[in-house]
NUBATOR-18763 format. One line per field, with one value per atom (N, C-alpha, C, O): residue in three letters; residue number from 1; x, y, z. Coordinates in nm, 4 decimals. Example, Ala and Ser with C-alpha at 12.3 -4.5 7.8 and 13.67 -1.06 7.14 Angstrom:
<pts>
rest = c(ALA, ALA, ALA, ALA, SER, SER, SER, SER)
nr = c(1, 1, 1, 1, 2, 2, 2, 2)
px = c(1.3190, 1.2300, 1.3200, 1.4236, 1.2850, 1.3670, 1.2900, 1.3409)
py = c(-0.5690, -0.4500, -0.3300, -0.3319, -0.2250, -0.1060, 0.0030, 0.1138)
pz = c(0.7800, 0.7800, 0.7800, 0.8465, 0.7080, 0.7140, 0.7870, 0.8039)
</pts>
This chain:
<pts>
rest = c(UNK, UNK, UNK, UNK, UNK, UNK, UNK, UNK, UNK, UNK, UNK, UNK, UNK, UNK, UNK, UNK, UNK, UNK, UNK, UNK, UNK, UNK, UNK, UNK, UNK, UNK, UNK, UNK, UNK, UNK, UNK, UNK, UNK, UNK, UNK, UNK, UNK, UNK, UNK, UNK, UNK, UNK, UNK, UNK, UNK, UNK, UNK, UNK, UNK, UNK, UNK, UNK, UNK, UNK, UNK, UNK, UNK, UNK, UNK, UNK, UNK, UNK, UNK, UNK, UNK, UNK, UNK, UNK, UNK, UNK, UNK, UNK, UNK, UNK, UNK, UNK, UNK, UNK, UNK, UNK, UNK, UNK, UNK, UNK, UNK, UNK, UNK, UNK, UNK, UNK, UNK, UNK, UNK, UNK, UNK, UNK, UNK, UNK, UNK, UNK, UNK, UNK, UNK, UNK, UNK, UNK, UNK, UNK, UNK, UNK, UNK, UNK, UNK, UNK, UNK, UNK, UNK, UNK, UNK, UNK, UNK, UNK, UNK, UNK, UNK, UNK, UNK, UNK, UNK, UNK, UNK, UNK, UNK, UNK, UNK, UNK, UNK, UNK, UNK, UNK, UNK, UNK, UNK, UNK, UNK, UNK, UNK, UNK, UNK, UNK, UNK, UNK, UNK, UNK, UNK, UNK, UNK, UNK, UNK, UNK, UNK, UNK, UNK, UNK, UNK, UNK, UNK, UNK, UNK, UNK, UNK, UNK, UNK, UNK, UNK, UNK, UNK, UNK, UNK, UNK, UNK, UNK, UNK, UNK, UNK, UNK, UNK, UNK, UNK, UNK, UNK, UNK, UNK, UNK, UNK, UNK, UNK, UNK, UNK, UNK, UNK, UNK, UNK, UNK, UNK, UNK, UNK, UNK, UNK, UNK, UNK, UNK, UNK, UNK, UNK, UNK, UNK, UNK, UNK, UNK, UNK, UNK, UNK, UNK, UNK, UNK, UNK, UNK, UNK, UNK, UNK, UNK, UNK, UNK, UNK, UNK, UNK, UNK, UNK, UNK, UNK, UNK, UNK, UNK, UNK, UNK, UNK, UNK, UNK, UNK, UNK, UNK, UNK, UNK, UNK, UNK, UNK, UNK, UNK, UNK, UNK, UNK, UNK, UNK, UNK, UNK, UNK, UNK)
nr = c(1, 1, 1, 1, 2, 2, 2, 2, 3, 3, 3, 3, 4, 4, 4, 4, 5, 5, 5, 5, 6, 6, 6, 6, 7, 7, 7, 7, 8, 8, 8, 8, 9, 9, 9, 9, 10, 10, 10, 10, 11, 11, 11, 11, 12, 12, 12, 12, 13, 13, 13, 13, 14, 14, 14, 14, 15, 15, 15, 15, 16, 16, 16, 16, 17, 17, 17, 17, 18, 18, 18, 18, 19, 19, 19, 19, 20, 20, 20, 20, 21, 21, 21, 21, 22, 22, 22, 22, 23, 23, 23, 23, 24, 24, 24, 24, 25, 25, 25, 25, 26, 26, 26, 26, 27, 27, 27, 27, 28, 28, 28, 28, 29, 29, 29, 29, 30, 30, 30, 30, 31, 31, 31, 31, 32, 32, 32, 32, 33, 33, 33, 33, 34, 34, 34, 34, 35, 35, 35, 35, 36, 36, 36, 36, 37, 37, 37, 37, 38, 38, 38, 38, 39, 39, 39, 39, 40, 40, 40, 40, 41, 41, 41, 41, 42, 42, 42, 42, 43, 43, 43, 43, 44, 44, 44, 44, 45, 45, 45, 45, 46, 46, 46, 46, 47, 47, 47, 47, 48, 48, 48, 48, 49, 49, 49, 49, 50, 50, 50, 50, 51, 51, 51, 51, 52, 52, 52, 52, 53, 53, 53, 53, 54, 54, 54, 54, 55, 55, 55, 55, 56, 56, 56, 56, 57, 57, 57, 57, 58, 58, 58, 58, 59, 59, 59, 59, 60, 60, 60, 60, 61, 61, 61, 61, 62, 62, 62, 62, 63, 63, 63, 63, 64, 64, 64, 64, 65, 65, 65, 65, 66, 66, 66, 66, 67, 67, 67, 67)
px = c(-0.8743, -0.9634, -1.0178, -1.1196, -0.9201, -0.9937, -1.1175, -1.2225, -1.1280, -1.2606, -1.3861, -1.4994, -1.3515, -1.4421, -1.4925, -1.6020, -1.4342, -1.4480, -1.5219, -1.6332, -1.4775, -1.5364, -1.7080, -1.7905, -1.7083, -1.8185, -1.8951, -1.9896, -1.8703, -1.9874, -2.0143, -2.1119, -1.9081, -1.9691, -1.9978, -2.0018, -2.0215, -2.1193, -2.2454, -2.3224, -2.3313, -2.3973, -2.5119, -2.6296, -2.3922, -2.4835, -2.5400, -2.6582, -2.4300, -2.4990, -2.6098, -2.6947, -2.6058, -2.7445, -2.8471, -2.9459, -2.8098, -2.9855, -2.9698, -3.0115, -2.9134, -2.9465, -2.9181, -2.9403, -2.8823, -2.8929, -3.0307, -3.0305, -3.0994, -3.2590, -3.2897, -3.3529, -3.2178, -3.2232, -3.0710, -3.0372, -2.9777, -2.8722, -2.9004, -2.9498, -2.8451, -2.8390, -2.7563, -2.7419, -2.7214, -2.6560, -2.5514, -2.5521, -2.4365, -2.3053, -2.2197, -2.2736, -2.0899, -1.9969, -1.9204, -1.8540, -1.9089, -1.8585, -1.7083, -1.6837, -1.6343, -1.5266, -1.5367, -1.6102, -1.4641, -1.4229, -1.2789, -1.2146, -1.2147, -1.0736, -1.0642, -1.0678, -1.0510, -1.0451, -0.8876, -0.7701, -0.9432, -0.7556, -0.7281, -0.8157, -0.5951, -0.6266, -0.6649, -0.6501, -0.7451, -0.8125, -0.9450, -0.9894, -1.0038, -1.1016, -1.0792, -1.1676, -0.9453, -0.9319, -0.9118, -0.8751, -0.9572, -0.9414, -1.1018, -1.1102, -1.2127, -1.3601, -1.4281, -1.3666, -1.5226, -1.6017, -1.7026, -1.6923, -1.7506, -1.8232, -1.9127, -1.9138, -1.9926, -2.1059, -2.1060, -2.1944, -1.9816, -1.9078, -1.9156, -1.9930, -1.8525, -1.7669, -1.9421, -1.9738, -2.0621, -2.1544, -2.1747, -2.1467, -2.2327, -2.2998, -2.2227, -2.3064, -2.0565, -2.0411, -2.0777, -2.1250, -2.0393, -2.0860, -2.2230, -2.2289, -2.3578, -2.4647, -2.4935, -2.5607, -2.4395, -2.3695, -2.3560, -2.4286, -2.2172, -2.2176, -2.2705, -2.2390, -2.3914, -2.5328, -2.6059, -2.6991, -2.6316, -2.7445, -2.6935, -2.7688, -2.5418, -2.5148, -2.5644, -2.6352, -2.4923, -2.4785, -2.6268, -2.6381, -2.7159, -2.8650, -2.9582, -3.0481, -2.8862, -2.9311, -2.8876, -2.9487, -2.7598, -2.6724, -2.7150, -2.7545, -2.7262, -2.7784, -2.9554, -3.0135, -3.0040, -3.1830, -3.1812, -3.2537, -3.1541, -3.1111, -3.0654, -3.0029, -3.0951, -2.9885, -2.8212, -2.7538, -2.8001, -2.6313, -2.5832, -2.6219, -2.4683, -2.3922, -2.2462, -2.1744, -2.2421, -2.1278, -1.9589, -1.9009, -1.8873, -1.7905, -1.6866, -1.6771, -1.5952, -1.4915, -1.4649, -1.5146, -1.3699, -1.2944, -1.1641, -1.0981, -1.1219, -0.9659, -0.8765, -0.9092, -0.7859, -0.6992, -0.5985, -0.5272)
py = c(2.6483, 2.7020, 2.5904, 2.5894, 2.4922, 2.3785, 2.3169, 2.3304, 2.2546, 2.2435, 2.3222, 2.2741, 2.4614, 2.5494, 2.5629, 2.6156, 2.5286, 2.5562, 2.3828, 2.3930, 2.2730, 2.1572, 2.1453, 2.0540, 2.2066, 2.2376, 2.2897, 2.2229, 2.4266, 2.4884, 2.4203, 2.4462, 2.3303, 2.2755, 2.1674, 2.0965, 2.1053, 1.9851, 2.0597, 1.9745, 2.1473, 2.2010, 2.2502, 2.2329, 2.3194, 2.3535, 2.1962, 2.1672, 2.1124, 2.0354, 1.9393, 1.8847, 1.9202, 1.8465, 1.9544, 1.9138, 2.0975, 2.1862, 2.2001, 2.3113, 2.1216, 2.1501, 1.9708, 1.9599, 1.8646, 1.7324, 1.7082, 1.6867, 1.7172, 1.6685, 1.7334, 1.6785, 1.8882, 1.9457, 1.8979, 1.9403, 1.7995, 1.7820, 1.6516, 1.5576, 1.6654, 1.5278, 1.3974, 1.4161, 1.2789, 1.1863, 1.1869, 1.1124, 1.2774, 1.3034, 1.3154, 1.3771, 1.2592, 1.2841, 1.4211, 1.4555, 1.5027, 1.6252, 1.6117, 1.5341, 1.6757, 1.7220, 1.8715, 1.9563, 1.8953, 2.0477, 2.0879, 2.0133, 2.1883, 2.1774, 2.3405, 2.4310, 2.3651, 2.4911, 2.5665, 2.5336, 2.6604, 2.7251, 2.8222, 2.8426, 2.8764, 2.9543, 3.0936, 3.1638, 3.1075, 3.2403, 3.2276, 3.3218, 3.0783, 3.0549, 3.1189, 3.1748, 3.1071, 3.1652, 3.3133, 3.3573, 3.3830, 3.4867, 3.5752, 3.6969, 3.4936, 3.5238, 3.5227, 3.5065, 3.5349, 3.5810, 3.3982, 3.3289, 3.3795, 3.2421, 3.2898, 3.2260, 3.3839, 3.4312, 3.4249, 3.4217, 3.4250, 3.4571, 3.3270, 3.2819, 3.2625, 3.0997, 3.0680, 3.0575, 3.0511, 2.9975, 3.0105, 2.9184, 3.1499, 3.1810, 3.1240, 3.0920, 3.1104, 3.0665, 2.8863, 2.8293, 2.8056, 2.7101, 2.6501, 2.5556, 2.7514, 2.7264, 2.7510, 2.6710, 2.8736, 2.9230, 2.7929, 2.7577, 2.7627, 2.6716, 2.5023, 2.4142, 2.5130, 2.4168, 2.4339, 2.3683, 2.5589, 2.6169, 2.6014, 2.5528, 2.6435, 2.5989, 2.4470, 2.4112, 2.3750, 2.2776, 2.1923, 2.0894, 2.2618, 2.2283, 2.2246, 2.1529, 2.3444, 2.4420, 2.3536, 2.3191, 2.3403, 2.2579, 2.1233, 2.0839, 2.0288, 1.8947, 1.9371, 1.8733, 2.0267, 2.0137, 2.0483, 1.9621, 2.0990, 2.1485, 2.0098, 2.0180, 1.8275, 1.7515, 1.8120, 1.7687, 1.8596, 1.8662, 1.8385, 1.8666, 1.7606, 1.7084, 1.8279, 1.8917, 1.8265, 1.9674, 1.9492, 1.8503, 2.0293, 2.0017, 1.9730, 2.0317, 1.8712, 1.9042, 1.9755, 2.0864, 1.9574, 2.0925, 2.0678, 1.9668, 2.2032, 2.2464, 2.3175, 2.3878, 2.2768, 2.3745, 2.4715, 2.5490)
pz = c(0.7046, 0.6037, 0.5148, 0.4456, 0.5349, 0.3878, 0.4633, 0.4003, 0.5799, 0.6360, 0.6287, 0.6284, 0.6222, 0.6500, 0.4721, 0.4521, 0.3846, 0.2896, 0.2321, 0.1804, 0.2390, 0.2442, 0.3746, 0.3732, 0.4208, 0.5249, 0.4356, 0.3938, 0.3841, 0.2812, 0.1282, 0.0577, 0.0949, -0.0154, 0.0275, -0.0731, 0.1153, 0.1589, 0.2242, 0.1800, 0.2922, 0.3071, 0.1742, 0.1426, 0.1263, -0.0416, -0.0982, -0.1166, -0.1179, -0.1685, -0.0993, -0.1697, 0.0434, 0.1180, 0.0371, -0.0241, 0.0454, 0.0081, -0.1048, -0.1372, -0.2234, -0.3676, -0.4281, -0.5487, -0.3711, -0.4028, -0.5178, -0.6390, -0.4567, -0.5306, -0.6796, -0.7698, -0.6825, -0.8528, -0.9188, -1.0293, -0.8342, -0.9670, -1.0080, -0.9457, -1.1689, -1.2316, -1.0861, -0.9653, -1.1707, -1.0973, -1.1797, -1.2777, -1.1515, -1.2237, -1.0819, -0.9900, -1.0617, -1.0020, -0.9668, -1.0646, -0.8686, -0.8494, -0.7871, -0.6948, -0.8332, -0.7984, -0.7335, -0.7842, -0.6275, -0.6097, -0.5936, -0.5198, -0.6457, -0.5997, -0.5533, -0.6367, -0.4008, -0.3870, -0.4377, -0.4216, -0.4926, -0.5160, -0.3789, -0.2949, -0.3719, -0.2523, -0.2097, -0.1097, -0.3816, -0.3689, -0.2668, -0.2011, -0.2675, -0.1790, -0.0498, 0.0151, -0.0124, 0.1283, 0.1823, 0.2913, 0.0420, 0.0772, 0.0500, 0.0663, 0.0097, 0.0097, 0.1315, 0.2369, 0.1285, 0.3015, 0.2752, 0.1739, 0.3435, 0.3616, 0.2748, 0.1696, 0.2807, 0.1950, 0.0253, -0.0604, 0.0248, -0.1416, -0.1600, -0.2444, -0.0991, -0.1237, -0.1441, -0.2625, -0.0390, -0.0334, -0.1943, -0.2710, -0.2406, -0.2975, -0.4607, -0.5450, -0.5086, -0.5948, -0.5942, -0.6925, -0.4423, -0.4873, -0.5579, -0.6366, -0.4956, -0.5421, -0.6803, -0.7453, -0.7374, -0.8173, -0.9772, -1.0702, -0.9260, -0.9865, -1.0087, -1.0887, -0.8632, -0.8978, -0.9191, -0.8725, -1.0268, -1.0737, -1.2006, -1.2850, -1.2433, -1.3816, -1.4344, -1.5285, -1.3277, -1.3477, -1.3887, -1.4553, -1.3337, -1.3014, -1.4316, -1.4754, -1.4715, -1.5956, -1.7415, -1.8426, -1.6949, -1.8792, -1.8623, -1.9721, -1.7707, -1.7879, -1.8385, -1.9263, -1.7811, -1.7981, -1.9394, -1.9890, -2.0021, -2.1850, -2.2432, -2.3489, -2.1699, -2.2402, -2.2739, -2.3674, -2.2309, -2.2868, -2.1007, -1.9872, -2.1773, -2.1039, -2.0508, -2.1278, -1.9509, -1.8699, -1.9300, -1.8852, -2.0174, -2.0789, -1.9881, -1.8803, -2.0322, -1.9472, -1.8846, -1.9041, -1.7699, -1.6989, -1.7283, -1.7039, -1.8015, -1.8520, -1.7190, -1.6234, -1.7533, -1.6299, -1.7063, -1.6426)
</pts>
């Protein structure tokens, strides 16, 4: 599953590269990932490159990530 799940967030990002800032990404799947359909998983990674897309274009910089 971790391939299949590293597969779709390298995919998303070849078709959304060109609208993100030049900031470093991390992903850390938990293992709720493995229990979403590909469609789900797709759709939060883009998801969260649309946030991401969104809070840098406003100038503000993306807050930490807390665990």
């Amino acid at each position: 599953m971790r391939n299949t799940i590293k597969r779709i967030v390298r995919e998303c990002f070849r078709q959304r590269s060109a609208d993100l800032p030049p900031v470093d990404l991390v992903f850390v799947a938990r293992q709720t990932a493995a229990q979403v359909t590909r469609a789900e998983l797709r759709a939060a990674v883009l998801a969260a490159f649309e946030q991401l897309s969104a809070r840098t274009a406003c100038g503000r910089a993306p807050p930490p990530e807390t665990s």
